[in-house]
C-alpha positions as CSV (number, residue, x, y, z in Angstrom):
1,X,45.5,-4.5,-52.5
2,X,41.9,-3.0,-51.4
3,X,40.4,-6.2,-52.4
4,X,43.1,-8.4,-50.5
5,X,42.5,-6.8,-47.7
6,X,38.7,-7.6,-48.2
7,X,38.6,-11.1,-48.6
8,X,41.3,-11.3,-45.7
9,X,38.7,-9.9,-43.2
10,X,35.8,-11.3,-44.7
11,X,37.5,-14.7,-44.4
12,X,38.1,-14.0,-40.9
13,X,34.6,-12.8,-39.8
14,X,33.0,-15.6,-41.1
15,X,35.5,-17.9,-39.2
16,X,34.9,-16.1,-35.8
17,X,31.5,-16.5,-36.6
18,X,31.6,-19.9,-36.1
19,X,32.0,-19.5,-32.4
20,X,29.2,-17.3,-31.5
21,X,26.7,-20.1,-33.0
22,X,27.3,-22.9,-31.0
23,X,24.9,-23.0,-28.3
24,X,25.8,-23.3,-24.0
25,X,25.6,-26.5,-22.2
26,X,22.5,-27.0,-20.4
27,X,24.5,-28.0,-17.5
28,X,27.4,-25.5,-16.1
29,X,31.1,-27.3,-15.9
30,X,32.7,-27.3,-12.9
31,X,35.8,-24.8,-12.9
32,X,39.1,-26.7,-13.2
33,X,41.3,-26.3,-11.2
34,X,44.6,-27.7,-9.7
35,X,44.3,-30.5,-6.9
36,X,46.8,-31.8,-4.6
37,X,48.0,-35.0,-6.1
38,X,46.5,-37.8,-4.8
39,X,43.3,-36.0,-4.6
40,X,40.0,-38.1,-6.0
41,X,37.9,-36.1,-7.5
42,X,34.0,-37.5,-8.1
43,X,32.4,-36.1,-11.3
44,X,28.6,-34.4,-10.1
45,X,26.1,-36.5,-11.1
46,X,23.7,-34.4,-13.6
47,X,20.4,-33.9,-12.7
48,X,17.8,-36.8,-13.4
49,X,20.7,-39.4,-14.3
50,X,21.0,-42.6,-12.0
51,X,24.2,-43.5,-10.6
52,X,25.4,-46.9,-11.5
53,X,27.1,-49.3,-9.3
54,X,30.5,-50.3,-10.9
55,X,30.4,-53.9,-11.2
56,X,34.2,-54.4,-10.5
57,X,36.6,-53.0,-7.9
58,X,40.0,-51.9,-8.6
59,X,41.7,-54.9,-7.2
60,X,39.3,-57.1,-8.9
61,X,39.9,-55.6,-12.7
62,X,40.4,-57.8,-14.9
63,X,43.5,-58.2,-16.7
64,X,43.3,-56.6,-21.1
65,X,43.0,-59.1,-23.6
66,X,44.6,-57.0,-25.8
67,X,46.8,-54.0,-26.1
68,X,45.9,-50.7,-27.6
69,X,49.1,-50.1,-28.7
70,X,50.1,-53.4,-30.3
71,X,48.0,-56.0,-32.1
72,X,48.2,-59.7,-31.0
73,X,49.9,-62.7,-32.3
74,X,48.3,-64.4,-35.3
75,X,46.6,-67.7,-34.9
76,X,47.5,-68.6,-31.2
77,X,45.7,-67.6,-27.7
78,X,47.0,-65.3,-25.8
79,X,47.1,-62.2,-23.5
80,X,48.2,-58.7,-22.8
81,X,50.2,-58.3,-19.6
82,X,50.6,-54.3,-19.2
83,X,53.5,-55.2,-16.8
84,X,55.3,-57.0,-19.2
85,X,54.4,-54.3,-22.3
86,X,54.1,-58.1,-24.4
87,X,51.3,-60.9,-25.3
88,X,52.1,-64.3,-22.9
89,X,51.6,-66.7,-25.2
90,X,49.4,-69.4,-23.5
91,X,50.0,-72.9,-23.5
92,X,53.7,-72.1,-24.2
93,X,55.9,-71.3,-21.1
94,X,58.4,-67.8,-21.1
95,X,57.1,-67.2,-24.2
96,X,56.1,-64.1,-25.5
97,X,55.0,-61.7,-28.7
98,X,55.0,-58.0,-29.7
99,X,55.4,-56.6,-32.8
100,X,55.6,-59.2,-35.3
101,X,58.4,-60.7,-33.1
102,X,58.2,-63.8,-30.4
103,X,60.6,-64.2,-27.6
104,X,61.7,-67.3,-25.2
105,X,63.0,-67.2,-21.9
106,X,65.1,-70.5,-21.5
107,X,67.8,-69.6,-19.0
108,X,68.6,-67.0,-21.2
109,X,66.8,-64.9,-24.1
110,X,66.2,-65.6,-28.1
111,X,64.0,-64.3,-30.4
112,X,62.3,-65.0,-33.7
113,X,59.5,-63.8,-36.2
114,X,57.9,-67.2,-36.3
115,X,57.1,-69.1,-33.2
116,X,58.8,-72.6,-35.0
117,X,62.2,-70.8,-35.0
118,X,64.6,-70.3,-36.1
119,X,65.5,-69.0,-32.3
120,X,68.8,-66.3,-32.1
121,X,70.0,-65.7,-29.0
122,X,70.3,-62.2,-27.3
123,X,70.6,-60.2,-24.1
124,X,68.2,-58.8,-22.0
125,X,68.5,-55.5,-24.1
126,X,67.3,-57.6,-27.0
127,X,63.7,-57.5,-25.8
128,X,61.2,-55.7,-24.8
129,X,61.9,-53.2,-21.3
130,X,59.2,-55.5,-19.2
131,X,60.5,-59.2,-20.2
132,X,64.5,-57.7,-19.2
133,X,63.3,-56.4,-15.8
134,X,60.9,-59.4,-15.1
135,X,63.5,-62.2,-15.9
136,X,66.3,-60.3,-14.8
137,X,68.8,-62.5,-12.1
């Protein structure tokens, strides 16, 4: 029992350890706190670094290629629309991919693993959230 107890605070000395070797930041953090929402809060530059520019505005950001979430369809060009939450297939109109699973708007909704079909109809709860809100009447 003795020894147990031993290795148990041996173990835990050694693990505590750990913390006190890591050495401080050479620049302090700011304290974090809670802000009113809607408040923007800059990060302070660190001394000796240059401030860049950015290059694009918010209104001007360019739409993803891809998703982070979902990979892309195979062998065709296409692009993530965040709004949608699919891939807009381009060079074919209303029609869209996300996980391993196309589907066409054509005054009304199908579906299908391969873009040649075959098509089954369905609802607007058969696809994705986006496509049902965006092509609802």
């Amino acid at each position: 029992m003795n020894s147990t107890v031993r290795l148990t605070l041996i173990t835990l000395a050694l693990g505590l350890s750990a913390c006190t070797v890591q050495q401080p930041s050479s620049y302090p953090e700011p304290p974090i706190g809670r802000q009113p929402p809607g408040t923007v809060i800059k990060p302070t530059p660190r001394p000796g670094a240059v401030p860049s520019k950015p290059t694009v505005t918010p209104s001007q950001k360019p739409m993803p290629r891809t998703s982070a979430s979902f990979a892309p369809p195979p062998g065709g060009a296409s692009h993530w629309d965040p709004r949608l939450g699919v891939y807009v297939l381009e060079g074919q109109t209303n029609t869209f991919y996300r996980q391993r699973t196309y589907y066409r708007w054509n005054n009304g909704w199908s579906w299908s693993t391969s873009l040649q079909g075959p098509w089954q109809e369905t609802d607007s709860s058969g696809v994705p959230g986006g496509l049902g809100r965006a092509f609802s009447n």
